[in-house]
C-alpha positions as CSV (number, residue, x, y, z in Angstrom):
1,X,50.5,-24.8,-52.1
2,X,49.7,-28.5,-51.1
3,X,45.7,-27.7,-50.6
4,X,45.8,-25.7,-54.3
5,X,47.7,-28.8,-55.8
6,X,44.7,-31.2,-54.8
7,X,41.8,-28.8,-54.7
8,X,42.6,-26.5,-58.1
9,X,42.3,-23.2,-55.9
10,X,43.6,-21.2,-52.5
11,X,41.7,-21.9,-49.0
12,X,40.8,-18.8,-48.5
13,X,39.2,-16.1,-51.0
14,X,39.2,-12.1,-50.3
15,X,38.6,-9.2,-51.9
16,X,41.5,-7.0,-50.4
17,X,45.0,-8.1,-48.6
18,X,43.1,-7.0,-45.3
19,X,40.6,-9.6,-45.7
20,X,42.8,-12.0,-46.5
21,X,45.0,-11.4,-44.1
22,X,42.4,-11.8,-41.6
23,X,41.5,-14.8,-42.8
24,X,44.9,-16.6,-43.0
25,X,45.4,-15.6,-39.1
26,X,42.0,-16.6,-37.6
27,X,40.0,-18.6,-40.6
28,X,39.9,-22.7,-40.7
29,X,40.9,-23.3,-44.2
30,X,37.8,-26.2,-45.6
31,X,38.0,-29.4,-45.7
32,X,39.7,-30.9,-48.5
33,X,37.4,-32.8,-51.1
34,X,40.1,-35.5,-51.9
35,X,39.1,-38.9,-50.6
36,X,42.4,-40.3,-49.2
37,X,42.4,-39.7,-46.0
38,X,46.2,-39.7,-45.1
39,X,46.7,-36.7,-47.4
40,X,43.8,-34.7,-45.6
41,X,45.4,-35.5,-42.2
42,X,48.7,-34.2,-43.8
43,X,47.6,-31.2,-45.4
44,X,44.9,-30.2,-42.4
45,X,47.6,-30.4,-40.1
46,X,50.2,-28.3,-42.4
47,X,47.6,-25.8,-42.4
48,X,47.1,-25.1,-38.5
49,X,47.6,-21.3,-37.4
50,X,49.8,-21.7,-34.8
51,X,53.7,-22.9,-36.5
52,X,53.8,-25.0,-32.8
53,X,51.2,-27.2,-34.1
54,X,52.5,-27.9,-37.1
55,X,54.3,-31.0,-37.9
56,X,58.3,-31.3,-38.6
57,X,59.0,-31.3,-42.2
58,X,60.7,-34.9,-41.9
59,X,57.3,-36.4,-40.4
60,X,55.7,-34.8,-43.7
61,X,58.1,-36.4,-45.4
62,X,57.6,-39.7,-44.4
63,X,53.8,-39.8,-44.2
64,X,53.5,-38.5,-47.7
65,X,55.8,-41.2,-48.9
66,X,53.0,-43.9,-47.6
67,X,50.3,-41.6,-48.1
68,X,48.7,-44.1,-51.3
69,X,48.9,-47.2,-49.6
70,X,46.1,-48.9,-48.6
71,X,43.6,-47.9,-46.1
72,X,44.5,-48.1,-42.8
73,X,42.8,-50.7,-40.3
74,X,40.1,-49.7,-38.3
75,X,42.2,-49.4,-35.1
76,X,45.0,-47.3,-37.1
77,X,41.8,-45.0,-38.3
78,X,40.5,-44.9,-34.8
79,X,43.8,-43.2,-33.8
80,X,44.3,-41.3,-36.5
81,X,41.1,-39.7,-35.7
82,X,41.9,-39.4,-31.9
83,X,45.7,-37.7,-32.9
84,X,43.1,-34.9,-35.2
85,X,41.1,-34.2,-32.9
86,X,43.8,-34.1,-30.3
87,X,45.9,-31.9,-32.5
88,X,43.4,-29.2,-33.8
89,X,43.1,-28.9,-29.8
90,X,46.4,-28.4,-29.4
91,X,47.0,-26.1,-32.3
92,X,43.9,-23.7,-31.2
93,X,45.1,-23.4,-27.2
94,X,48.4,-22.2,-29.6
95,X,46.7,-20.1,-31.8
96,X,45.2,-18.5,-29.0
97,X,48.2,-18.1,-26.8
98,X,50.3,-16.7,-30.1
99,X,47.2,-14.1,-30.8
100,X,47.9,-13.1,-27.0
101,X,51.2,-12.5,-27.0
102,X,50.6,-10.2,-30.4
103,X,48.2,-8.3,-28.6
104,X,51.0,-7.9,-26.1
105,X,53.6,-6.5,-28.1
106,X,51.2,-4.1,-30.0
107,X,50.5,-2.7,-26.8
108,X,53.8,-2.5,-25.4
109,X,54.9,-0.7,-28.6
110,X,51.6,1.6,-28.6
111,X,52.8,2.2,-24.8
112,X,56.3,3.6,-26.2
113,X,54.2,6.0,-28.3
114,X,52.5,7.4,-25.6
115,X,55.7,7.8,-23.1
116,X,57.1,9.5,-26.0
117,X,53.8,11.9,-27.0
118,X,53.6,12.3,-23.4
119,X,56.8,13.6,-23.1
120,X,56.7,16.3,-25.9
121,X,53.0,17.6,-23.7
122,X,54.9,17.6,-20.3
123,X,58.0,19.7,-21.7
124,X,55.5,21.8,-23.4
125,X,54.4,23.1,-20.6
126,X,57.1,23.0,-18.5
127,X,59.2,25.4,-20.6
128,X,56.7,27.4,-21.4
129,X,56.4,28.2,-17.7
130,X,60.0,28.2,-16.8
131,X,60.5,30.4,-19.9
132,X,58.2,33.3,-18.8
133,X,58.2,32.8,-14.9
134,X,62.6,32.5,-14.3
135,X,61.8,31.8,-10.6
136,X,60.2,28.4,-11.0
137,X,61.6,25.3,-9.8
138,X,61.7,22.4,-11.7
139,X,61.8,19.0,-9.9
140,X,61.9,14.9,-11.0
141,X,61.4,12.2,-8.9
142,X,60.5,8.0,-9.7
143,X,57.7,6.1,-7.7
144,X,57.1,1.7,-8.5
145,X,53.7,0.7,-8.9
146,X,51.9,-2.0,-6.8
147,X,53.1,-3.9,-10.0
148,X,56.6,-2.9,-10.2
149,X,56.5,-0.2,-12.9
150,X,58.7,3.0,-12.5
151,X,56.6,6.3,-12.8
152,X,58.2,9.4,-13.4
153,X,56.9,12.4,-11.7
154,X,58.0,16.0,-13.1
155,X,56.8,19.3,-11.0
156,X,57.1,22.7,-11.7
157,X,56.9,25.3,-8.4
158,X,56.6,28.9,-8.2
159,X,55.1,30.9,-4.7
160,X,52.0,28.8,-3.5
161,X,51.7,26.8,-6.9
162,X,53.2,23.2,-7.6
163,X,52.0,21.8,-10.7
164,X,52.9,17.7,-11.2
165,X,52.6,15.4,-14.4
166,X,52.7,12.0,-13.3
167,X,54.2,9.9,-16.3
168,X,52.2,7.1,-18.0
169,X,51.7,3.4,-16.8
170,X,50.6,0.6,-19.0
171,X,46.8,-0.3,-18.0
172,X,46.1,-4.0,-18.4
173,X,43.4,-4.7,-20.4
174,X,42.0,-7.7,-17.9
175,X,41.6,-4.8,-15.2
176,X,39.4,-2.9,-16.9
177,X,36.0,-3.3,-19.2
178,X,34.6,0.0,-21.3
179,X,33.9,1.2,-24.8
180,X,37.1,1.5,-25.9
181,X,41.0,0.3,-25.3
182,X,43.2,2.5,-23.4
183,X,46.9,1.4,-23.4
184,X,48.0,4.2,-21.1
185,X,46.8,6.6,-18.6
186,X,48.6,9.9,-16.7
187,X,47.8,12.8,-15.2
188,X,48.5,16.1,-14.7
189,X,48.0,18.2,-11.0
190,X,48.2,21.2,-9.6
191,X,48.6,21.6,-6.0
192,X,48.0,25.2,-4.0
193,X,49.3,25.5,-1.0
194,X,47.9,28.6,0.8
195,X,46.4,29.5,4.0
196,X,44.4,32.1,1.9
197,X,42.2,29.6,0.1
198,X,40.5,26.4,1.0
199,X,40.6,25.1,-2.5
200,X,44.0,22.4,-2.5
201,X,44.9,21.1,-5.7
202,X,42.9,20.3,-9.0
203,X,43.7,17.7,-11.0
204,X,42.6,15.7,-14.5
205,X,42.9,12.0,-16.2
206,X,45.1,11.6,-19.5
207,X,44.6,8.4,-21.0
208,X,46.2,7.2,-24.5
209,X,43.5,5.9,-25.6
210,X,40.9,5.0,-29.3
211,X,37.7,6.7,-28.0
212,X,36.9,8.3,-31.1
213,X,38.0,5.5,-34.0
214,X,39.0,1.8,-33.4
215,X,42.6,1.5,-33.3
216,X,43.6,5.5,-33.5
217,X,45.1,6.2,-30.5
218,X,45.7,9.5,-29.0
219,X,46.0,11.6,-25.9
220,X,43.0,12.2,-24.8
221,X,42.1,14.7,-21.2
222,X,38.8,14.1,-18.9
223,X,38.3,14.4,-15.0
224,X,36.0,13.6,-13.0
225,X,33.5,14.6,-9.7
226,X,31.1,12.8,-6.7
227,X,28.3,14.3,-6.2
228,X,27.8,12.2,-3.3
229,X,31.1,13.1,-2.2
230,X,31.1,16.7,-1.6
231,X,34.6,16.4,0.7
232,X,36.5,15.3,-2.4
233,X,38.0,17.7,-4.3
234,X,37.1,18.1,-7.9
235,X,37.7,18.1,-10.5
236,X,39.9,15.1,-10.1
237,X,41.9,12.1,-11.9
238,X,40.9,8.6,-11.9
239,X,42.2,5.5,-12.7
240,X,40.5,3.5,-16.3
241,X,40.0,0.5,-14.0
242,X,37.6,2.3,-11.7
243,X,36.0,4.7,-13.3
244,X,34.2,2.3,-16.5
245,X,30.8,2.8,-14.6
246,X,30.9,6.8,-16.0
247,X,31.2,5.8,-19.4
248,X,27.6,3.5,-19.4
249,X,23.9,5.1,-19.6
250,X,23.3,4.5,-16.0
251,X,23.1,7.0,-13.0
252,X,26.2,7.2,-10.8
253,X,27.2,8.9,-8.2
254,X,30.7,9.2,-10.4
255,X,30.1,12.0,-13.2
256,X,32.5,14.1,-15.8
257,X,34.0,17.4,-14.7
258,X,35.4,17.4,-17.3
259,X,34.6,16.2,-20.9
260,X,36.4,13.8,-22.9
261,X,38.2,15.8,-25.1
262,X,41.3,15.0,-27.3
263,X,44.7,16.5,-27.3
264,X,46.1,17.8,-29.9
265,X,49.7,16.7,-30.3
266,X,51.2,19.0,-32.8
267,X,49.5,21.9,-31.5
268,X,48.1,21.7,-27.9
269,X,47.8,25.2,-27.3
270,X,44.7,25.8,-25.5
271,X,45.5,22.9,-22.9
272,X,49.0,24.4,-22.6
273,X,47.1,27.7,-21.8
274,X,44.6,26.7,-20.1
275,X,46.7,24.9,-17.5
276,X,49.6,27.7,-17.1
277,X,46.6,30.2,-16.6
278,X,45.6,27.8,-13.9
279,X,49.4,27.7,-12.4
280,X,49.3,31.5,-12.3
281,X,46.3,31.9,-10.7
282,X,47.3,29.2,-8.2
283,X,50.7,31.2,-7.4
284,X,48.7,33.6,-6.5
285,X,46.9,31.8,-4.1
286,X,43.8,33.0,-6.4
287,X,42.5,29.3,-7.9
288,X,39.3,28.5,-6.7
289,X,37.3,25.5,-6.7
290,X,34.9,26.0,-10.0
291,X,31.9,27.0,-9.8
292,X,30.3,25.2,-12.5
293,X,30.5,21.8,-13.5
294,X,31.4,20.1,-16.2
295,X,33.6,23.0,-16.7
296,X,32.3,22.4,-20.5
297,X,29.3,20.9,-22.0
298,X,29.7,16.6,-21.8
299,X,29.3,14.9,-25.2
300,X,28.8,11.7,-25.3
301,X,31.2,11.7,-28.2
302,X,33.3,8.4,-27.7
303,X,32.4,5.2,-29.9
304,X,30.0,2.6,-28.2
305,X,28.3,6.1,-26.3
């Protein structure tokens, strides 16, 4: 109000309340025309983006009431000058850590999302299974992360098969570098145990995740295989913070098993499918190691490809 008293109009022009916005968070309003100096120190500072930076209402109060007086001396100025500079420091390194901790929260909340979409998947198939196969055991057990989060691990057994979705963690952001964000990753495996067939367990990434549009997270499956490895089984799951290297136009030894492919959360029926034909065939003691791969086509189909 105090910058479109002296100046006749707003900082900060936009065409819609997103630019705006935008603006009002990360813009530095201009420089006020007015040549008394006091009231530009008063009004700049009033105007810094972090509220920590921004002076008490009763120093306003008394600075505006001396605000006309003559110009200061040259060693008042001098200070003056100093304290601006010193400030608009001050208030950035705030601005900064207040922009951090938003990007916190967001991601703690986007988190809560994907515990809670995850969920719905993992019951999915779970009761689908223990709906149409009445001898399968289900089973829930906790593990802590190096960083002290609890995981939850649900299983579902029947004969030789033991199929495991291991709940969502938060991944940090400063672990990992790539094309897109990815607030969470999980997985989902399925273990055979049978001396009838040398193929052990199969198993693929989840990751909550905005690899198709900025900011539209979803569920989103992909695994992965070493061609330089052959003793590793694959397809397997891998962690966002090791695996960046598949996602660049360079030659790895680190490829796709399986494509990036998004979940659908109201109606995942072919990944419900898919994976319960799987279990079946792993009861059995009748899954074997694929042989082709990528068990689809690979499209580089996330944004930044």
């Amino acid at each position: 109000m105090a910058y479109e008293l002296l100046e006749g109009h707003l900082p900060f022009k936009g065409d819609t309340a997103a630019e705006l916005r935008e603006m009002h968070l990360n813009t530095t309003p201009p420089d006020l025309s007015i040549e008394v100096p006091q009231l530009q120190l008063i009004v700049g500072l009033c105007l810094y983006k972090a509220p920590g930076a921004r002076p008490a209402a009763d120093w306003v109060l008394q600075q505006l009431a001396h605000a006309a007086d003559a110009p200061a001396s040259p060693g008042v100025q001098q200070l003056q000058q100093v304290s601006q500079q010193y400030s608009a420091l001050h208030s950035r390194a705030l601005a900064e850590d207040e922009q951090r901790k938003t990007l916190l929260e967001r991601r703690k909340e986007l988190f809560q999302y994907a515990r809670q979409s995850f969920e719905h998947l993992r019951a999915t198939v779970q009761n689908t299974i223990v709906d149409n196969a009445p001898l399968a055991k289900t089973e829930q057990r906790y593990e802590q992360t190096n960083l002290g989060e609890k995981i939850t691990i649900s299983s579902v057994t029947l004969a030789a098969a033991r199929l495991e979705f291991v709940g969502p963690r938060i991944v940090e952001p400063e672990r990992r570098s790539g094309p897109f964000e990815v607030i969470a990753c999980a997985s989902i495996e399925l273990l055979q145990t049978s001396s009838q067939n040398e193929y052990p367990v199969r198993s693929h990434s989840l990751w909550y995740c905005d690899a198709l549009h900025e900011g539209r997270f979803e569920w989103f499956e992909l695994a992965f295989m070493d061609w330089r490895n052959h003793q590793r089984m694959a397809p397997y799951a891998a962690q966002p913070e090791e695996i960046s290297i598949t996602f660049e136009r360079v030659t790895s030894g680190t490829q796709f098993a399986w494509p990036l492919e998004q979940l659908d959360r109201a109606a995942p029926h072919e990944f419900v499918d898919r994976w319960i034909g799987w279990f079946a065939e792993a009861s059995d003691s009748k899954l074997f190691r694929p042989s082709i791969m990528p068990g689809k086509p690979v499209k580089r189909n996330w944004r930044g490809a």
